[in-house]
N, C-alpha and C positions, 0 to 999 in steps of 0.2 A: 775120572779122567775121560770117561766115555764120551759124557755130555758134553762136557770142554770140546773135546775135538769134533762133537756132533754140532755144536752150535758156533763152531769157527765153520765148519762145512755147508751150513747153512745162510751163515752169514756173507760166505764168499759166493753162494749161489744166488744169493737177493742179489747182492753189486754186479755180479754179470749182468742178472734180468734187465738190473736197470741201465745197466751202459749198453746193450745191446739194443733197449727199449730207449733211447736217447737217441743212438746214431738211427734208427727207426725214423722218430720223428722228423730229424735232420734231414732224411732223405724224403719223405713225404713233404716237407714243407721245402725241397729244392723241387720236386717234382712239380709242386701244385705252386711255385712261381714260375716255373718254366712254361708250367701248360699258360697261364697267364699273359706271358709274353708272346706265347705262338698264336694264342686267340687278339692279342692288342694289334699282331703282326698282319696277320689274317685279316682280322678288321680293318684294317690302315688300305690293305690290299684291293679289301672288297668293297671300299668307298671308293678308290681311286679309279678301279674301272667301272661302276657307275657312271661317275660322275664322266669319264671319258665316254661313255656309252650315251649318256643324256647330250653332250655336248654334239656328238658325230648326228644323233636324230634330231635336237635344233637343227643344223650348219644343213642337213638334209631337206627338212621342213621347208627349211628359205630356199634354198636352190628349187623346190618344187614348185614353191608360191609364185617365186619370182619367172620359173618357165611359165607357169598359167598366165603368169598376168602379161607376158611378151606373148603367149600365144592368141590372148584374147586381145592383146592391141592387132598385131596382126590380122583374125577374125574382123575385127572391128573396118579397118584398112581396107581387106579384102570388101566388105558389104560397102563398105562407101564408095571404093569403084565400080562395081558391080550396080549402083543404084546410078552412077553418075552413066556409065555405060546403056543405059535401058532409060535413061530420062534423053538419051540425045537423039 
């Protein structure tokens, strides 16, 4: 009679182990999808302002170019009167 209810005792202590060790996994593989989607999130994030960060230092670039190249017509403008001044 001992063993009977030693090994019904045991047997009901496997079935815990394992449904305890099931909802375990359950939550590990909810955790290690979530971290998944906060890292897809994250990445999605830290493309977009890049990519807005790349665009503001173009749009920059040209505004700079395009002041040099007005300041060098000007320059330019400037020496042609200045030669036209000093030829008369």
């Amino acid at each position: 009679m001992r063993k009977i209810v030693l090994a019904a005792a045991v047997a009901g202590a496997a079935l815990t182990l394992a449904a305890c060790s099931e909802k375990t996994e359950d939550a590990a593989t909810e955790a290690a999808d979530s971290a998944m989607a906060d890292a897809e999130t994250n990445m999605d994030a830290a493309t977009d302002a890049a990519t807005d960060a790349a665009t503001d230092a173009a749009a920059a670039a040209t505004d700079a170019a395009s002041d040099a190249a007005d300041a060098a017509t000007d320059a330019a403008a400037a020496a042609t009167d200045a030669a036209s001044e000093a030829a008369k």
